[in-house]
Every structure is written in C-alpha cells, then in structure tokens.
N, C-alpha and C positions, 0 to 999 in steps of 0.2 A: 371682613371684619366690620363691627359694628361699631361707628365713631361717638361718642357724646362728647362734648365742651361742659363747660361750667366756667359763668363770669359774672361779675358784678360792672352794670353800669347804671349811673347815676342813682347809685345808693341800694340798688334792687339787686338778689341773686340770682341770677337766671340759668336756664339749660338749653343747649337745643341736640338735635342729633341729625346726623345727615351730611347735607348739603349747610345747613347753615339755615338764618331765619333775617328778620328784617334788623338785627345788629349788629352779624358776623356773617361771614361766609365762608365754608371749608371747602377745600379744593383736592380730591384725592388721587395722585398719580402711580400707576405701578408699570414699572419697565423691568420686565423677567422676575428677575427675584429680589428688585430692591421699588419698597413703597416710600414716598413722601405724600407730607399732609402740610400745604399751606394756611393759612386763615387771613383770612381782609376783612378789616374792623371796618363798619358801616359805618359807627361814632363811637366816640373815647368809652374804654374798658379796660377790665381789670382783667386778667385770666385767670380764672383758680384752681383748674383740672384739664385734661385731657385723656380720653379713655379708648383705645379699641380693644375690642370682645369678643370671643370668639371660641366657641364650645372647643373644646380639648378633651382627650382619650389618654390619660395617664393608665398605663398599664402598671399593674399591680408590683411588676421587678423591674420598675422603670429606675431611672436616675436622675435626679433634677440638679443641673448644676446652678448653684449662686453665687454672684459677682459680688464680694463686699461693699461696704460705703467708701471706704477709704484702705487707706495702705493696711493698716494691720487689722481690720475686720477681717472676721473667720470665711473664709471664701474655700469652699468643697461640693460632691457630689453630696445630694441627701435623698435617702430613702424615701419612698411614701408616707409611709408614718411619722416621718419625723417632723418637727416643728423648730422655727427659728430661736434662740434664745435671746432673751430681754431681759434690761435693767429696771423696764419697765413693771416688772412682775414681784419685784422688790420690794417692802416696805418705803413710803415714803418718807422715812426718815435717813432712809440709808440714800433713797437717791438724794436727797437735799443735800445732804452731807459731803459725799462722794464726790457728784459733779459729775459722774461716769457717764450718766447721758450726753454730754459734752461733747464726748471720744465721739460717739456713733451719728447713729443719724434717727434717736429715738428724741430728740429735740423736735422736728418737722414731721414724723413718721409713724404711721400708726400700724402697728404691729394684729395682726389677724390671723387665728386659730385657722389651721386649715389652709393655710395662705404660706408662701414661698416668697420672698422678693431677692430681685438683687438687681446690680446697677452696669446700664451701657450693655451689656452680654448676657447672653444666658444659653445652655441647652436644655434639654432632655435627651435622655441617651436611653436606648434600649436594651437591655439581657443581650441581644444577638450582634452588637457592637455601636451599629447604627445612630446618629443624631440626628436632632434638629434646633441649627444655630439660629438667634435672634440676635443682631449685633449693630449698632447705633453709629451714623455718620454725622450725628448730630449735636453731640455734646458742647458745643461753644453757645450753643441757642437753649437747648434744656435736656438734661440729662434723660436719658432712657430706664424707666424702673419696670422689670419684665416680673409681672407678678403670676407666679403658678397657683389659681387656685385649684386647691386638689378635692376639698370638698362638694366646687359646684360643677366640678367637671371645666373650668374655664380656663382660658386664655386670657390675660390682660395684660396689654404695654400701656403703659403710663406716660404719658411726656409730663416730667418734671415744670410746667409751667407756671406755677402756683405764683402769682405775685410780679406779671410781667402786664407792665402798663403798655396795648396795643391803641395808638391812636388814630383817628377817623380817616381812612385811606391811607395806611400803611399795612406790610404783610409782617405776618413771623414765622417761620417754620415750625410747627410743631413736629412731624419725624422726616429722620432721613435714614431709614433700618433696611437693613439687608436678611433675607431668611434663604438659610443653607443647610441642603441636607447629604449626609456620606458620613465618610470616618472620622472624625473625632480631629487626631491630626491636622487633616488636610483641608474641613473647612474651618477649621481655628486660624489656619495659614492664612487662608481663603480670604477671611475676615480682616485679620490683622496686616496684609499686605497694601490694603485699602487705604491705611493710612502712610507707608511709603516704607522706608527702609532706616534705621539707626546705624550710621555705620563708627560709632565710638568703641575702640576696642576694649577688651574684658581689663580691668583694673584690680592689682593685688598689694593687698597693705596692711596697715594695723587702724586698729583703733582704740583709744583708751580707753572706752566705757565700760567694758565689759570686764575688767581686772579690778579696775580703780574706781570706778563711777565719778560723782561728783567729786571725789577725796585725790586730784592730780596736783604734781608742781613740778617744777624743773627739776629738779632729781630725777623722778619716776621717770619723767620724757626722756630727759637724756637715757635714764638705762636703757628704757626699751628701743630707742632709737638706734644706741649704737650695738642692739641686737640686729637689725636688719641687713642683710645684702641687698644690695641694687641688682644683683643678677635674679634674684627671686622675689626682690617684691618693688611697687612700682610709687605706693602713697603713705604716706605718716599723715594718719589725720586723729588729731586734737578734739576732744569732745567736753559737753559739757562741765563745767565748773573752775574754767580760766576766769568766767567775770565773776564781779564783785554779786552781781544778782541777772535772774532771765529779765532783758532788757533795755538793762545799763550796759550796753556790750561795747562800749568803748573804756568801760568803767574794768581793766584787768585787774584782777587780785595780787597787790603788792607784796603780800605772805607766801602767796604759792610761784609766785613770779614777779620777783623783784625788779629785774630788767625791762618788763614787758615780753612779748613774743618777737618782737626783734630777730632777737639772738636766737634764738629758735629755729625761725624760719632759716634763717642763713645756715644753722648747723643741717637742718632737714635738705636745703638744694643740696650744699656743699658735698651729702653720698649719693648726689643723684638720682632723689626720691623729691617727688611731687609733695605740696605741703597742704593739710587738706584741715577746716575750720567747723566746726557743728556752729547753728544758731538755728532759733526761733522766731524769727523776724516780725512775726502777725502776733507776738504773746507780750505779756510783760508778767510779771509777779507781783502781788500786793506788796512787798516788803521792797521795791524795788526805787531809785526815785525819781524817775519819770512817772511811775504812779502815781506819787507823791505830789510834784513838782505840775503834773500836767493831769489831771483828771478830767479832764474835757476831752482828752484822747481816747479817752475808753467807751468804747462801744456801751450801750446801755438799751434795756427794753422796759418800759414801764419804770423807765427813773432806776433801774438795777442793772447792775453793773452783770455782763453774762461770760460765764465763766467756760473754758476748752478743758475744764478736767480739774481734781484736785492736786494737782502736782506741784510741788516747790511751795510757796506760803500763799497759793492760788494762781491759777493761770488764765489772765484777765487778758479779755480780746482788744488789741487795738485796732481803731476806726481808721480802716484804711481808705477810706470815703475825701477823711481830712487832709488838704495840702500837708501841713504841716508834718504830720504822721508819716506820709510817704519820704516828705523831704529827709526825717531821722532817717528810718530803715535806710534809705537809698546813701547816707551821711557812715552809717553805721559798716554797710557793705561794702563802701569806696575806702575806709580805713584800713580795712583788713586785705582787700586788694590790692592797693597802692603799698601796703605791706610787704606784700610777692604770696599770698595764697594762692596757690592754684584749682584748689577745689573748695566750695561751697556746699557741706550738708546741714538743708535748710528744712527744719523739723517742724512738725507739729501746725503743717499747712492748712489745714481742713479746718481751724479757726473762721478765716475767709468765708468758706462758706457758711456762716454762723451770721453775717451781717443779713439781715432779711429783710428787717422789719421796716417798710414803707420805702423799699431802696426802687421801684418801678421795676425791677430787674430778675431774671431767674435767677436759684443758685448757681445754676450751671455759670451762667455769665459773670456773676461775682468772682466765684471762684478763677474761672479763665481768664478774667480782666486783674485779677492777684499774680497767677502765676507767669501771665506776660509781662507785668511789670519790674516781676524779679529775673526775670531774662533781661529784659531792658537794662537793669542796676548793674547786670554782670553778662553781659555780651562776649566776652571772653577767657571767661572762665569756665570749669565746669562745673555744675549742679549735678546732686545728688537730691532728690525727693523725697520725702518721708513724711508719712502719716499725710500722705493728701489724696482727694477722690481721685483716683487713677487718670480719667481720661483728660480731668484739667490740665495733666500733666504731659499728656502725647504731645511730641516732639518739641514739648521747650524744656527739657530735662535730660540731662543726659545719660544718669543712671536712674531710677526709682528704688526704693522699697516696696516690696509686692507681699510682706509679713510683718506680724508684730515681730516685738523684739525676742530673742535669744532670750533663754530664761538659765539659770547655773543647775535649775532642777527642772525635770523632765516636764511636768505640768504644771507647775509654778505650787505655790501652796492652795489647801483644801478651800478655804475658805473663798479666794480669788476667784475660784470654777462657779462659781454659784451666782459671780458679778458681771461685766459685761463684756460683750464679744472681743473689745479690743485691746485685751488684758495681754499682759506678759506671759507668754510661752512658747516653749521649744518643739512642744505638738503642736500646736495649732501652726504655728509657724513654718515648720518643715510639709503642712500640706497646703498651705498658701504658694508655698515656692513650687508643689508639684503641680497645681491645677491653674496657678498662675503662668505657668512658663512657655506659651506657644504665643504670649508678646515678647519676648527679647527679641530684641533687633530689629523690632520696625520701629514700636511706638516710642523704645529706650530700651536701656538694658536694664535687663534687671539684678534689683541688689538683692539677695535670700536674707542679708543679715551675717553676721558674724559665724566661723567655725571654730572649734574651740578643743583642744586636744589636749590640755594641761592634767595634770594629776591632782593638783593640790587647786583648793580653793572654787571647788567646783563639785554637786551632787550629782551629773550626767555619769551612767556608767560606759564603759570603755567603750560596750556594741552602739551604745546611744552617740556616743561622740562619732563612731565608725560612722553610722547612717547620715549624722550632719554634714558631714565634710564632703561625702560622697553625693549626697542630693546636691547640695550646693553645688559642688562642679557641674556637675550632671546638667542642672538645667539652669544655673545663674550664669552673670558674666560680670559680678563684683566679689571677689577671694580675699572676703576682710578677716583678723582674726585683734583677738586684746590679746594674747599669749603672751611670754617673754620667751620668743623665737630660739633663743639661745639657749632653752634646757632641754629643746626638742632632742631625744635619743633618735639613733640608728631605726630603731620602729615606728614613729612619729615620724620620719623624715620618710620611709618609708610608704607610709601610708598614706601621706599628704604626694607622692608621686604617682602615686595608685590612684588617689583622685585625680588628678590633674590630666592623667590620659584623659579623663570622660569630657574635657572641653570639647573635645573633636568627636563629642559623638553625635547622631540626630534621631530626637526621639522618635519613633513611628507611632506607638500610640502606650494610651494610659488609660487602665480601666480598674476601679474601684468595686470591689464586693465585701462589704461588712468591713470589716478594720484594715481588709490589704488591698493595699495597693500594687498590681501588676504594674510594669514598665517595659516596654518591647524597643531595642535601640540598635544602630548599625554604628560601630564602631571598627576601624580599618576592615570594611567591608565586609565584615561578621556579624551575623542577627546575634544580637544577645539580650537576655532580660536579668531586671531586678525583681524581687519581692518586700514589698515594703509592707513592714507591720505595722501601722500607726498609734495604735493600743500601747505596743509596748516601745515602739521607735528604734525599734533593731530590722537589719538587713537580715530578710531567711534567707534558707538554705533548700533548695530541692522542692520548696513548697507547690504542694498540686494548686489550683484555683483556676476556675472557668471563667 
C-alpha cells in the first residue's frame, strides 16, 4: 500500500510519501496480517491526513460492508451502486435549521460520489460467502476510516489524524489494522477477540421512553414499576424528562416528582430490580440555566456557539476542556450515585467528539479521553453507551447501543427518510443490531434498543413487533421494553419465551441479498436459519435466497 501524509509546519502545507522527508519520518511494520505505521516528527507539526492506497477489485455482486460514525448511524452491507446518504445534499436552509449534521460526522467529513466510508472496520464480502476484514487497533491515537472507492477501483484507509500536534522528536501511531480473510463469522470473531472479552451478563428491564417519552411522573413509575417481576426482569431505568431541563440534572422537576427520586429508587431495590438513570452529561439546552448562568462553558467555533442536534430548545455542547465543566458533570453523576442508581445511560456522547477546533489532539483522543473520564466519575457503577463512536467506547462501557432509536412506526415518517443517517427508526435500527452483533461480549454488550409488543399506542404491525423481539434476543444481550408488562396476554408472554430461547444461540453466519437478510444459527445443537425481510421488517417463511 501506498503511504502519503499531509502536515502543516510552520505555517506551510506540505506532503510527503514514503519513508518520510526532512520533517517527518514514516516507519512501516507488517507482522503476518497485522500493519502499523509509526511517524517521528524531525520539528513541531501539525498532522492533517494520512492515507494508504491501494488498487482494489470490487466485483460487480460484491458487498461492501460500512461501520457507522456513531451508535445510531446506518451501519449495513451496500451494493455497488449504492451511494451513502447525506444531510449534506440538503438545502442549506434545512441543514442550518436542523443541526442534523451534528448527529453524524458530516461536520469533519466530506462525503464523495463513488466513495464508501465507514469507521474502525470494514469488509467486502463476496457472492460466494468469502470476506476481507479491515479492522483498527488503533482508535485511542486516531480512528480508522476504510474508504471503498468504487469508482477508481481503490483501497483507502485513512487515519483520522487531522489536527494532532506532533512535536520535534516524539512519535504517534498512525495505524495498528489487522486484514482478515474467511467467513464472515469467524474473522469478525477474529477481529473482535483482539480487544479481550466483556464478561457483564445480558440485562432485562424497562424503560420509560418509549410509552411516555419526556411526559413521566411518579404515577406512571409507580404503575409500571409495580408491573414488573424480579423473576423476569432485572432493571427499572428512568429516562428522560425527571429534570427541570437537559443539564440542570440536579434541577428534578417538582410537578412530576415532588419527592425527588429518593423514594423512587428505594421503591425500585425494595422488588429487587436494579435502578437505572438516562443523562447527557457533554449537552446542555439553550433554555437550561447553566446555559444561562455559565456561557463560558460552551464550547464555541468562530465565536458560535456548536450545536449536537436540534433537539430539546438546542443541544449546546459543553467544553469539556474546562475544569469547571468536568468538576459539574462528575458533581451531577456523584448525586445520582450516592442516591443508590445502579445504572447510568449516558446519551448523546459523540458531542465530545465535536470539540476540535485548535485542541492539538485527534478526535479519536478527545473522544477516548471523554469516555474515560466517565468511567472514572462512575467506577462502580454500570454504563450503558449511546449515540457515541463505538470504539471510544470498547471496554469502558458496559452495555453500548449499536442503533438508532426504536421508532412506534416502521420507518419513522416520509419526510425524516429524506434527512440524516442518524434519524429514528425501527428499520434502520433492527439492521444495525444484525450487522453490528459479532461485538457483543468482548468490546461490551450490546444494547439493540427497546422491544415493544403492545397493541395500543403504537403503528409497528404484529409481524413487525414479531421480528423485533426476535432479533433482539437473537443477537443483543440488553431485553429493554417501555410496555406496561402487565397487559401482556397468554400470546405476548408467549412469544416473548420464544424469543428468549434465542439468547443461547451462536450465530454462524449472515448474508445479505437485496432487502433479505439470511441468518444461519446453532441452537441446542441444531442448525437453524431466519429470513429477514428488511423492506417490510417481517420474519419469512420458507423463503428460497442464495
């Protein structure tokens, strides 16, 4: 493969390729199937690229697999022809507006006809089952972006370097990639063993979002609470809209909980269910009033304030840079701890990596130097991850989300398809949890998202509810639901056992043609397959596909 750099020092942009020139030096090692790329800055620079090259042979019924940016970017096999979708392609009134570039990674990233990306991993897979894995040891120093161009026939991995201040006689890694080729499976495994083992068992409970959303109070908890059994489920976790606003999270809302959560939590041990807290920790909301009260906290580019999405009255990133800022968060999380939570799901992480601008540092590092320090805040507790780039997440997490959210209708509304990758839906989502799922149990486990079996108050049809419940077991190890458990019928309870055989099964392999998805599995020692419609989000029946 063919190396170039790209740096700026002392005010000039430069290239070299190779070996290196008289102000860098690249150093290339390859032992069997795994390459690293060191560099030794000759005198103080800037890095702004990293590139190896390398002609590539995409066959015509090939399958390019792409690793999203973060937890609910669209992460699947894509055809040849296909091309990534962007918010970038939008009127720029709608993205100014929106903020939806926020979500993704269309802020740092420039999108190219012809072009494939995705982040940390990737394959190609063949018509005749065959791969070849590309897979990153490197994400704490700078993310791996594996770009398929399909156009010039190329190969290009990227090291996410852009913006890492290397000084005169010190090194940085730029890769540490592994390439693997065989079944699908087995070097996903291959891959993913590299990083060690998760050994947190699978976790099953409620959550309130998806019934109630922001509109919760002590009533509603209490109902659904004292819907649960401790013999079948294990967490009562609390979501969105206890605080007064995203931010002010010590600030409880005296109208929906007058008590505080106190009483709460003691009612949640007291059936012997874990007690589990949603927060944002890296957001704040304009209407919030540490916004208010502290605008020196917010992160700013060009004097403007840089937003993680239009959600709530704006979702303003806080500088996590500033003492102060960490001292709240770490202020905010010791409260709800020392409370007795036992579970933390800490949203809307990929903010973090939004801090860039003049920091000497990669994203990769920003982000990694966030998510340790919310381990550090919670050392014993457990973490649930969501919406953050994946691999910042490996091993300090003890569940992740590996999809966007759960939608009440199949593909969210018409208008939303048209916007960006990391929008609400229950298709995109249930194939994030199929092409994500040969990480559970090393890097963390993974969460699919909510499953939802209710009759009322909900546009999923029955076969659709069938297929979520079922993937979900199948390849997650978090069995959340917002139901109210207690109107579950004789059939419902049924079929939610029918799922739950599938924990104990091990995939063998998974292969995508046009909207189905095959699934081949060993369950009490019996091959057996699924057929997944994606199109329509129903489980066939009997369906032929090669």
């Amino acid at each position: 493969m063919n190396l170039s750099i790209e740096y700026i020092t002392n005010g000039t942009i430069k290239q070299t390729s190779g070996s290196g020139n008289g102000d860098i030096s690249a150093e290339v090692m390859v032992s069997g199937n795994r390459t690293k790329v060191k560099v030794s800055a000759k005198r103080d620079l800037r890095l702004l690229s990293a590139k190896l090259t390398e002609p590539y042979d995409y066959a015509p019924d090939c399958r390019i697999f792409v690793n999203g940016y973060q937890s609910w970017t669209d992460t699947r096999e894509f055809r040849l022809p296909e091309e990534l979708h962007t918010v970038l392609d939008k009127p720029e009134v709608i993205r100014y507006k929106s903020h939806y570039a926020g979500h993704g990674d269309e802020r740092f990233r420039k999108y190219r006809r012809g072009c494939l990306h995705g982040y940390t991993y990737g394959y190609v897979r063949q018509a005749s089952g065959g791969a070849e894995l590309f897979g990153s040891y490197n994400e704490e120093n700078a993310w791996l972006v594996t770009v398929f161009d399909k156009r010039h026939h190329k190969l290009i991995l990227e090291s996410d370097c852009d913006g890492k201040d290397v000084r005169a006689g010190e090194e940085f890694i730029l890769y540490d990639f592994i390439r693997l080729k065989g079944r699908l499976a087995d070097i996903s495994r291959e891959y993913f063993s590299g990083f060690g083992k998760c050994e947190r068992e699978p976790i099953r409970g409620y959550t309130s979002w998806y019934l109630h959303y922001q509109d919760i109070d002590l009533e509603k908890m209490n109902t659904a609470l004292s819907q649960l059994d401790p013999a079948d489920y294990d967490l009562f976790q609390i979501d969105d809209g206890y605080q007064t606003y995203v931010g002010d999270w010590m600030d409880v809302d005296g109208w929906k909980f007058p008590e505080g959560l106190d009483e709460l939590v003691r009612k949640i041990h007291g059936k012997g269910l874990l007690a589990g807290l949603w927060m944002s920790p890296f957001l704040c909301e304009k209407e919030s009033r540490i916004h208010k009260l502290h605008p020196d906290w917010i992160y700013r580019e060009n004097n403007e304030e840089v937003l993680a999405g239009n959600n709530w009255s704006g979702a303003v990133i806080l500088d996590i840079r500033i003492q102060e800022v960490r001292d709240y968060i770490k202020e905010c999380l010791a409260f709800y701890s020392n409370m007795g939570f036992d579970l933390f799901k800490l949203d809307f992480l990929y903010a973090a990596a939004l801090i860039h601008e003049n920091t000497g540092i990669t994203r990769a590092e920003m982000m990694r130097q966030a998510m340790k320090f919310l381990r550090e805040c919670l050392p014993d507790k457990l973490i649930l991850g969501c919406g953050v780039p994946l691999s910042a997440a490996f091993g300090l997490v003890d569940y992740c989300r590996i999809g966007t959210d759960v939608s009440l209708k199949f593909d969210d509304d018409p208008y939303m398809r048209l916007m960006h990758r990391e929008r609400v839906s229950t298709k995109r989502c249930l194939v994030n949890t199929i092409f994500r799922s040969f990480m559970d149990g090393y890097v963390f486990r993974n969460d699919p998202d909510v499953y939802l079996l209710r009759d009322k108050d909900i546009e999923l049809s029955k076969d659709q509810r069938r297929a979520l419940v079922m993937l979900n077991h199948l390849f997650g190890a978090v069995y959340m639901t917002s139901d109210n458990v207690g109107e579950y019928n004789d059939e419902k309870r049924q079929l939610l056992a029918e799922a739950q055989r599938l924990t104990a099964a091990e995939v063998k392999d998974i292969r995508m043609n046009g909207k189905i998805v095959r699934i081949e599995y060993v369950l009490d020692g019996q091959n057996e397959t699924i057929i997944y419609d994606t199109g329509k989000g129903i489980l066939e029946e009997n369906m032929d596909m090669i």
